[in-house]
C-alpha positions as CSV (number, residue, x, y, z in Angstrom):
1,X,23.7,-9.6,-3.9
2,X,20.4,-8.0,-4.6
3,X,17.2,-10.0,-6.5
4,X,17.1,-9.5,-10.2
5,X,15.5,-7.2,-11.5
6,X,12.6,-7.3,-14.3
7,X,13.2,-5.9,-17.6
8,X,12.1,-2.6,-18.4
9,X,8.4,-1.5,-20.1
10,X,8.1,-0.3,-23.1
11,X,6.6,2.8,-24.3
12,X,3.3,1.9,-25.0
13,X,3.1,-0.1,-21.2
14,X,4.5,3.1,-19.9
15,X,2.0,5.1,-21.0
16,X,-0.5,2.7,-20.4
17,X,1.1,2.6,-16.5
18,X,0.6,6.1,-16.6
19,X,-3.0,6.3,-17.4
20,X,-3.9,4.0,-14.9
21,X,-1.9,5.7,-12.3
22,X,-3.7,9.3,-13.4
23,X,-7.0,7.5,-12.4
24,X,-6.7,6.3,-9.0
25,X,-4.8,9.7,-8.1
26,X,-7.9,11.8,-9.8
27,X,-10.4,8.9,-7.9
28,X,-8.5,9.1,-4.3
29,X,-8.1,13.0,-5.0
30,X,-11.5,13.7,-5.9
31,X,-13.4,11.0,-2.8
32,X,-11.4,12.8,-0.5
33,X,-11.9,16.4,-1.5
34,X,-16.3,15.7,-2.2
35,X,-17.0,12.1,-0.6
36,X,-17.1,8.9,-2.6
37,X,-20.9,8.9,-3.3
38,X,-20.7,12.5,-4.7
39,X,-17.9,11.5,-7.1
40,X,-18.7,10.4,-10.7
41,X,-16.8,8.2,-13.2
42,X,-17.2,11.1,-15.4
43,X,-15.7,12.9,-12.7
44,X,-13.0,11.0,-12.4
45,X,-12.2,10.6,-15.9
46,X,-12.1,14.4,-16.6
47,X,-10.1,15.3,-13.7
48,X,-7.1,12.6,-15.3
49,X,-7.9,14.3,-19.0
50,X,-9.5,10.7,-20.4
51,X,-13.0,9.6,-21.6
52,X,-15.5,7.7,-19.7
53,X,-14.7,5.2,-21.8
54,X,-11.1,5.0,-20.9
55,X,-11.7,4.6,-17.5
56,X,-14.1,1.9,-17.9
57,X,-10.7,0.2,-19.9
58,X,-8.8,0.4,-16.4
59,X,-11.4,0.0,-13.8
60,X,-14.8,-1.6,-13.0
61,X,-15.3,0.7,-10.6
62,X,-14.7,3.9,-8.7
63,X,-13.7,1.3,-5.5
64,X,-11.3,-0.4,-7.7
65,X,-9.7,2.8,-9.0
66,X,-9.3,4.2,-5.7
67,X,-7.5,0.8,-3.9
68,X,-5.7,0.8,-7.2
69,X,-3.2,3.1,-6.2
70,X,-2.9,1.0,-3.0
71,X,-2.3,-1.8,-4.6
72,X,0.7,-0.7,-6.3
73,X,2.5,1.1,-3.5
74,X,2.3,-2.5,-1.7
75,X,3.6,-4.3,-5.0
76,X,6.7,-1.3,-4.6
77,X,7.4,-3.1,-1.4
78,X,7.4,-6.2,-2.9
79,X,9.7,-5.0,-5.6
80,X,12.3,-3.6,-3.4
81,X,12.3,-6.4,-0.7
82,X,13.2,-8.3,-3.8
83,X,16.2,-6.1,-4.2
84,X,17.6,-5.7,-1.3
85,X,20.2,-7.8,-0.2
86,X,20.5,-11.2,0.5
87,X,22.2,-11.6,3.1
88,X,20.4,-8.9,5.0
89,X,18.4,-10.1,8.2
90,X,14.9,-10.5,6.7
91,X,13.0,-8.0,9.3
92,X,15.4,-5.5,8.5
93,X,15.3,-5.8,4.7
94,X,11.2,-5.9,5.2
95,X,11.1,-2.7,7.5
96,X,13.6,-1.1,4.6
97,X,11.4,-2.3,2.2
98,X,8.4,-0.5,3.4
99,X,9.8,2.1,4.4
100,X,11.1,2.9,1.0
101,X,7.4,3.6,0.0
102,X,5.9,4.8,3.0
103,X,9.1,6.4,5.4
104,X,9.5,9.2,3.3
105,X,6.4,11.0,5.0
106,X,8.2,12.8,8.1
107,X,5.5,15.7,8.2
108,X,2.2,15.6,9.6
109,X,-0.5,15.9,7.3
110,X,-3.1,18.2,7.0
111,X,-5.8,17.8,9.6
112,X,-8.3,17.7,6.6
113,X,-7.2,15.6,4.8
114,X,-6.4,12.7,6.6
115,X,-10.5,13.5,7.6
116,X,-12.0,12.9,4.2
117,X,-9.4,10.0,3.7
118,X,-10.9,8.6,6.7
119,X,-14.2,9.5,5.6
120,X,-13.4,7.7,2.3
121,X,-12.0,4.5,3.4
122,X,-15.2,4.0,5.9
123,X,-17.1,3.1,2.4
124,X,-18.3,-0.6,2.5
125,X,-17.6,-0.9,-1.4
126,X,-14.1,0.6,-0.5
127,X,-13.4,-1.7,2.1
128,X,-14.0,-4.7,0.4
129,X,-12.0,-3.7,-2.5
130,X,-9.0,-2.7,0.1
131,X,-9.4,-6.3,1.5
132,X,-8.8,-7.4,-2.0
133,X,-6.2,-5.6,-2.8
134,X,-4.3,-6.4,0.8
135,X,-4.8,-10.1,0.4
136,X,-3.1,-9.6,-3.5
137,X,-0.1,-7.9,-1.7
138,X,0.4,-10.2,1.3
139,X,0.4,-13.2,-1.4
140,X,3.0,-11.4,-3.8
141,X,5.0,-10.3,-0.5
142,X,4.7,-13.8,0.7
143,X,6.0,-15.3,-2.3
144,X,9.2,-13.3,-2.1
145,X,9.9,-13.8,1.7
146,X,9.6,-17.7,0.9
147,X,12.4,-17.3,-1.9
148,X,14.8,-15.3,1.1
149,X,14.2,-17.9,3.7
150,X,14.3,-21.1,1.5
151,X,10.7,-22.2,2.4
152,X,7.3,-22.5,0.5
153,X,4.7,-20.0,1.2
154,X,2.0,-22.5,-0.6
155,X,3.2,-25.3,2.0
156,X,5.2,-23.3,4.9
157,X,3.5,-21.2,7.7
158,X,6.2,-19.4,8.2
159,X,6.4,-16.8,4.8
160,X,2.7,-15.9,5.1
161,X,2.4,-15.1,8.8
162,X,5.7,-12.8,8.3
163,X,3.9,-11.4,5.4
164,X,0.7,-11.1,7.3
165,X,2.2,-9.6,10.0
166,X,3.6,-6.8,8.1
167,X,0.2,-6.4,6.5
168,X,-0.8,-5.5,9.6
169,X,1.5,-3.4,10.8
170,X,1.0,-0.9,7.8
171,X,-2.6,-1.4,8.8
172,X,-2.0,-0.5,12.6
173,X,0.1,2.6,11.7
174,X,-1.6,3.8,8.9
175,X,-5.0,3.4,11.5
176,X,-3.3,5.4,14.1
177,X,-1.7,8.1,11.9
178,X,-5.3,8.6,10.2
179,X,-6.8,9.4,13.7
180,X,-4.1,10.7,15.6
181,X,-4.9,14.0,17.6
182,X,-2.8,16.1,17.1
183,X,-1.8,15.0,13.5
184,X,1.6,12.9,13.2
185,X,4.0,11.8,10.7
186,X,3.3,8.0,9.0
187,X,7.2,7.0,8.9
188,X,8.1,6.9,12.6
189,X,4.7,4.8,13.2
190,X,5.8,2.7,10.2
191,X,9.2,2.1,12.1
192,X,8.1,1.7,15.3
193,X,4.9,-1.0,14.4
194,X,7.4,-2.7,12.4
195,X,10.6,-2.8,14.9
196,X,7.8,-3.7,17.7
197,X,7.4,-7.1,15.3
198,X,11.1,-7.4,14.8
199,X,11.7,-7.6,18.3
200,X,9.3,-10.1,18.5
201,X,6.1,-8.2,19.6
202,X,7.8,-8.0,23.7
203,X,4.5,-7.1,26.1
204,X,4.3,-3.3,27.0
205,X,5.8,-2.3,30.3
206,X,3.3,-2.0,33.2
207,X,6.2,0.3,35.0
């Protein structure tokens, strides 16, 4: 039986969901295209049809705009780990999960792109807001791997390394699929980082 679900928004949280989510795609759009440093709030604001002011509302900063977007694709996971079957083995509802969000993306990207991303997310104010926003998601994620297993991820090891570890393997794909050479697709990373853990991480063959 899949989790339950939550109950849905209204209008005026809908709208204010939307808002937010037309910042961080004019903030990610718009560091990528010119380079954080030459991006404005103003900027920013403009490109998503809002004041200055409005963004200020959402964000305290252009860093926190930008992992915004982040944040929520990892709380997607978490939402549909949480509704995916019970009974399901949990690596397999936890690759599923992910891939939901991130498996979808079977084309390479464009060679410039993933170069101003990469350019991007080298930022020092970026990273620290992405380490933020990762150690929110592995805590959420955590939480709901505790409630499949019957453990405690405030007193069990157990929920947090699994959610850790599937941190990092986002990470490790998403690392190699920005640098890759010639470009590649993110989902068959995603599924092979994350069946490499299912499998229980076996050491690479030497033959």
């Amino acid at each position: 039986m899949a989790g339950t679900r939550s109950p849905a928004p209204g209008l005026r949280e809908r709208k204010k969901q939307q808002t937010r989510q037309a910042l961080s795609r004019a903030a990610v759009r718009l560091a990528v295209e010119r380079g954080l440093g030459n991006v404005l709030v103003e900027d920013i604001a403009a490109e998503a049809g809002v004041s200055p002011r409005t963004f200020n509302n959402y964000f305290g900063s252009k860093a926190e705009a930008i992992c915004a977007r982040h944040l929520d694709r990892a709380r997607q996971v978490v939402a549909a780990l949480r509704a995916r079957p019970a009974g399901e083995p949990l690596w397999e509802a936890v690759t599923q999960a992910v891939l939901a969000q991130f498996g979808g993306e079977e084309r390479a990207p464009d060679p410039e792109w993933t170069a101003g991303v990469r350019l991007m997310t080298g930022e020092p104010a970026l990273q620290g807001e992405m380490l933020r926003a990762d150690a929110i998601a592995e805590r959420e994620l955590a939480a709901v791997i505790a409630k499949r297993t019957g453990t405690d991820a405030d007193r069990d090891l157990y929920p947090v390394l699994v959610s850790a570890a599937a941190g990092a393997a986002t990470r490790a794909a998403t690392h190699r699929w920005l640098r890759a050479d010639p470009p590649v697709p993110m989902g068959p990373l995603l599924r092979e980082a994350l069946g490499l853990l299912a499998a229980g991480l076996p050491a690479p063959s030497t033959t």
